[in-house]
C-alpha positions as CSV (number, residue, x, y, z in Angstrom):
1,X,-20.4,248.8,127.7
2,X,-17.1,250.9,127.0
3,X,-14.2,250.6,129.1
4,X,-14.3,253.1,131.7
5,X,-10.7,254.1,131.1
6,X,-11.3,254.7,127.6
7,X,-11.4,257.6,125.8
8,X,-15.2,259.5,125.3
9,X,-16.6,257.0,127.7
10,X,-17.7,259.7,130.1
11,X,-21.1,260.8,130.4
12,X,-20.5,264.2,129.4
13,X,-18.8,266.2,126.3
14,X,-18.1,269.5,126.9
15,X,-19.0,272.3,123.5
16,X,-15.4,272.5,122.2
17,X,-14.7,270.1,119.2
18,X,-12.8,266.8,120.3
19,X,-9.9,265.6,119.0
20,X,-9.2,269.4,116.7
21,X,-5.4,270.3,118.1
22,X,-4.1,267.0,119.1
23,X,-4.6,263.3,118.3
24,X,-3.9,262.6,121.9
25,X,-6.0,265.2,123.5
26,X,-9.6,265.2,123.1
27,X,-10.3,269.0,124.3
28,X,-7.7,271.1,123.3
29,X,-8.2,274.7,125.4
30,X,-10.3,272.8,128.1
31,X,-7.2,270.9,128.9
32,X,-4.5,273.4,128.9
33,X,-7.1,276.2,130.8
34,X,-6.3,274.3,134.0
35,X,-2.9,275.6,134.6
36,X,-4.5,278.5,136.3
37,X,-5.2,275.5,139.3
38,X,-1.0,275.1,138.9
39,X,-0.6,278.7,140.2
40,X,-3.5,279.1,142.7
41,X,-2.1,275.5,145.0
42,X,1.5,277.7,145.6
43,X,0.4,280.9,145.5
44,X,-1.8,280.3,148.3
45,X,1.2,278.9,150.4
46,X,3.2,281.6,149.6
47,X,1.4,284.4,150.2
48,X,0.0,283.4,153.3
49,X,3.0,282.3,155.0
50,X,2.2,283.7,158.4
51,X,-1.6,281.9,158.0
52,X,0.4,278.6,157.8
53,X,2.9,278.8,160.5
54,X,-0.1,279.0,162.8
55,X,-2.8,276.5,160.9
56,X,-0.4,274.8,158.9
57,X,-2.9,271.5,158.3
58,X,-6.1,273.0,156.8
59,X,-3.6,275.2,154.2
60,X,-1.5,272.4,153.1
61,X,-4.3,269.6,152.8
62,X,-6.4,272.3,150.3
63,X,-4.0,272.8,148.8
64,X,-2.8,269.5,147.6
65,X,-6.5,269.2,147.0
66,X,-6.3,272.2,144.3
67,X,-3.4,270.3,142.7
68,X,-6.0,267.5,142.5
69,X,-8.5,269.1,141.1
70,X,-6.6,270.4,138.3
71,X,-4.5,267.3,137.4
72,X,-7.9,265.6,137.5
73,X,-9.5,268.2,135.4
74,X,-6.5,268.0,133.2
75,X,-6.8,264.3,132.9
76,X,-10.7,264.3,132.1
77,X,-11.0,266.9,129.3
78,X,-7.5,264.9,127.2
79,X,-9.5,262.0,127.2
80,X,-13.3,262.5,128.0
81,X,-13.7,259.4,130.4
82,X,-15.9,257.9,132.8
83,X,-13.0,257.4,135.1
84,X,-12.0,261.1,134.4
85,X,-15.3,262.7,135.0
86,X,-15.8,261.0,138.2
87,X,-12.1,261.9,139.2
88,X,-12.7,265.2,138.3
89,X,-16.3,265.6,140.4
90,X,-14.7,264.1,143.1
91,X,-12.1,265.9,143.8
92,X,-13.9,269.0,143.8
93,X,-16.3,267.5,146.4
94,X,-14.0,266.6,149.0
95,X,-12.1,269.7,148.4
96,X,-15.1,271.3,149.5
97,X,-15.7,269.1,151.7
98,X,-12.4,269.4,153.3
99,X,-13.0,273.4,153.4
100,X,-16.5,272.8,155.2
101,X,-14.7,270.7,158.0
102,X,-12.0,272.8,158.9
103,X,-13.4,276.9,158.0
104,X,-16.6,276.8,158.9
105,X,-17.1,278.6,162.0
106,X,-18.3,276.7,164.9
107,X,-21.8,279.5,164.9
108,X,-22.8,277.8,162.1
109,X,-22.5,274.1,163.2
110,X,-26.1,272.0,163.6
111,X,-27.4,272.4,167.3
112,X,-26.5,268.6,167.8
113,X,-23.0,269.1,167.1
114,X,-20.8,270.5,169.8
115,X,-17.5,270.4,168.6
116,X,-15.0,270.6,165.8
117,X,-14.0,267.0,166.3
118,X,-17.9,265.7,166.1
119,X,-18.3,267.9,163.1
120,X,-15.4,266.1,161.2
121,X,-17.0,262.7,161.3
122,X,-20.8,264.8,160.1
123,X,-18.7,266.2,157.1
124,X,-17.3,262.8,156.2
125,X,-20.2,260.7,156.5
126,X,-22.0,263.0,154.3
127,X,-19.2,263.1,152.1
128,X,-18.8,259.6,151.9
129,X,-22.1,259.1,151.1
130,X,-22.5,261.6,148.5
131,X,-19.4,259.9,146.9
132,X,-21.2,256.9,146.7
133,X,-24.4,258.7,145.2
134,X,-22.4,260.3,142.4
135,X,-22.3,257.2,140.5
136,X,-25.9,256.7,140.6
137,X,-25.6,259.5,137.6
138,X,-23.0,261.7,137.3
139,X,-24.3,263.7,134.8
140,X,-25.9,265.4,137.4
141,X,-23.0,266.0,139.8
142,X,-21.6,269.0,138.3
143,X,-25.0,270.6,138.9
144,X,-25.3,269.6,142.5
145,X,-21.5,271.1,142.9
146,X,-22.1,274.3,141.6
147,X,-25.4,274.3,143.9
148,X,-23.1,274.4,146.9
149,X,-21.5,278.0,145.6
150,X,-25.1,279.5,146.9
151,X,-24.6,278.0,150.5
152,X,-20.8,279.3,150.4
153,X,-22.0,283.2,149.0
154,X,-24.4,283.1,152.1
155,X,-22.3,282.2,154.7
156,X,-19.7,284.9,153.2
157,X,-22.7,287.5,153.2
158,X,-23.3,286.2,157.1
159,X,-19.9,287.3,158.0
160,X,-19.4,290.5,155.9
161,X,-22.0,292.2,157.9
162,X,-19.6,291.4,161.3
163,X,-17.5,293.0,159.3
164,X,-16.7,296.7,158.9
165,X,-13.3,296.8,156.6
166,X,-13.9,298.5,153.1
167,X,-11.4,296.5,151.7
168,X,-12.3,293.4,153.0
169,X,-16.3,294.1,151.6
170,X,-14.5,295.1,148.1
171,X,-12.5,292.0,147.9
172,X,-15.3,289.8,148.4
173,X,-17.4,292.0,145.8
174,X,-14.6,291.5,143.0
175,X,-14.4,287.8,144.0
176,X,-18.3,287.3,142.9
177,X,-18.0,289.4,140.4
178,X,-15.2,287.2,138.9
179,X,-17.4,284.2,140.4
180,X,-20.5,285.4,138.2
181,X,-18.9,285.6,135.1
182,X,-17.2,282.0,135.7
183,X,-20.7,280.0,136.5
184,X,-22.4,282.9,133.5
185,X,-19.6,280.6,131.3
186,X,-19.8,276.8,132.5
187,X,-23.6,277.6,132.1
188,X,-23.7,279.5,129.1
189,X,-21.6,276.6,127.4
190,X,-23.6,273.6,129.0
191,X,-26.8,275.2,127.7
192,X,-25.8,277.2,124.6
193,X,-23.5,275.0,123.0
194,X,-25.2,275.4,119.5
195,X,-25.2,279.3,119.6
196,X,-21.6,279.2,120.3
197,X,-21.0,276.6,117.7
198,X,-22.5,278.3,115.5
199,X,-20.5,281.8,115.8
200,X,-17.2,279.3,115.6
201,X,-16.2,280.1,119.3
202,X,-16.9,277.0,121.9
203,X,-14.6,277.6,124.2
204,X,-16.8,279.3,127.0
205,X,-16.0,276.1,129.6
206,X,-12.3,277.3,129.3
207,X,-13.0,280.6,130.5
208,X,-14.8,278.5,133.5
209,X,-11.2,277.3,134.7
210,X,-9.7,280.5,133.8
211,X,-12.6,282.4,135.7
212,X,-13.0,280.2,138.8
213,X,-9.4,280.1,139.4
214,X,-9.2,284.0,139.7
215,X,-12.1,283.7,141.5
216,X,-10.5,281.1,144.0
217,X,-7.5,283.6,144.5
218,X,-9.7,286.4,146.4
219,X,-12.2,283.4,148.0
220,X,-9.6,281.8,149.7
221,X,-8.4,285.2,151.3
222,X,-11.4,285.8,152.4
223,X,-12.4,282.8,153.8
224,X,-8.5,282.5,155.9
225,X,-9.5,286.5,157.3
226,X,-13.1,285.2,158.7
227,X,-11.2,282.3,160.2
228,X,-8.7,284.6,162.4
229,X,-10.9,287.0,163.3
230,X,-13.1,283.5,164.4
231,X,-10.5,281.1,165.2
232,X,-7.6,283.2,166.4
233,X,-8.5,285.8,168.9
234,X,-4.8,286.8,169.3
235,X,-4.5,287.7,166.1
236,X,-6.0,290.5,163.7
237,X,-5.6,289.9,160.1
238,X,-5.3,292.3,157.8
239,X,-5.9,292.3,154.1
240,X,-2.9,293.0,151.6
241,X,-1.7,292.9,148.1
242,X,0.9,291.1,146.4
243,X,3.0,292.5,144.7
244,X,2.1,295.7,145.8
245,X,-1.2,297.9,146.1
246,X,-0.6,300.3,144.0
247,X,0.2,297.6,140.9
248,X,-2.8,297.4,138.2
249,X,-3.2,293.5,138.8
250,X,-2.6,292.2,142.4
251,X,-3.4,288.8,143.9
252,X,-5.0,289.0,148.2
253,X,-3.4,287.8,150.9
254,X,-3.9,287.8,154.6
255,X,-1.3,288.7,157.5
256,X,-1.4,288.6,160.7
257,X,-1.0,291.3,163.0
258,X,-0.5,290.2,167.3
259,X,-2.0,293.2,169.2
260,X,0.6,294.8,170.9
261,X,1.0,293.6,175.3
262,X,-0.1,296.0,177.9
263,X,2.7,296.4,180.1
């Protein structure tokens, strides 16, 4: 059995060549496509500044989780191993995990849970457990994760019809457009590794990180506006663009508007 610190001991090799641009780092482009995670963890801090002076906890904690995610990303595709995989799995689960616990609104809780508290210890019980599952056979896990992106486009479809801004309904249809085309890429290099091979271009699960991340940058927007209007009555959010609206490329963000007091 190989060391499961050593290099190609994971389960899984990803289409691009091993070992083609570096002697140190087995995929090349999947490696370096993670930055993209670099720039979402501070952005997200940044631009919703006025999101984390009021829930400072849930924005900070996902955040570092992001960082995760990428380092452990990062970490996986330079040396392919079993460690690394699992690492990298895992850190996407708990970030989701994480997410679930502290954004989902309390409408959609089970009936025998009656508070946020109670749904905490549901979240990491289930989590805990399906960490221990994912090394029955972790080949697998990456499957089951991406599964959980159907639950997430439902809940979002669940709270768009509450909702009547244009803006809001156009950022959520750009983020799974850009959402379509990442899974179209992670799947199309799982499944079609030989096609792309073949044409000299396997490089598809780096347009996955590139992809996802972009698609992260209007999900996360999103999901912080559905938790004022659901968590924080005072407050209205409003949807805005950074730098500016009228630029070509912009990245979302949310601010917070206090309705004005009735004298």
């Amino acid at each position: 059995m190989p060391n499961i610190f050593s290099y190609q001991s994971a389960e899984i090799d990803w289409c691009e060549g091993n070992f083609e641009h570096s002697a140190i780092i087995a995929e090349y482009y999947n490696t370096i496509s993670n930055v993209g995670f670099f720039v979402l963890s501070p952005l997200l801090l940044y631009l919703n500044r006025q999101y984390r002076q009021h829930r400072p906890v849930p924005l900070y904690i996902i955040s570092g989780l992001l960082l995760c995610v990428g380092l452990f990303s990062v970490y996986f595709h330079m040396t392919l191993s079993y460690v690394g995989q699992l690492l990298d799995e895992l850190s996407i689960l708990w970030t989701l995990a994480v997410a679930y616990s502290f954004w989902l609104p309390k409408t959609y809780f089970p009936r025998c849970i009656k508070s946020r508290k109670h749904f905490f210890w549901l979240t990491g019980i289930t989590t805990v457990v399906s960490t221990l599952m994912s090394f029955v056979k972790p080949a697998v896990n990456a499957y089951a994760l991406n599964c959980i992106a159907f639950h997430l486009l439902y809940l979002m479809w669940r709270e768009l019809k509450k909702c009547n801004d244009k803006r809001v309904h156009r950022m959520a249809a750009v983020m799974v457009l850009w959402w379509v085309l990442a899974i179209s890429s992670w799947i199309s290099d799982r499944w079609l590794c030989g096609l792309w091979q073949a044409i000299g271009f396997p490089y598809l699960h780096s347009f996955w990180h590139v992809l996802i991340a972009i698609s992260l940058l209007y999900c996360f927007p999103l999901v912080i506006y559905f938790d004022v209007r659901n968590e924080m009555p005072p407050f209205k959010p409003k949807l805005g663009y950074w730098p500016s609206d009228s630029w070509p490329v912009v990245v979302p963000y949310i601010a917070l508007e206090e309705p004005l007091k009735q004298c």
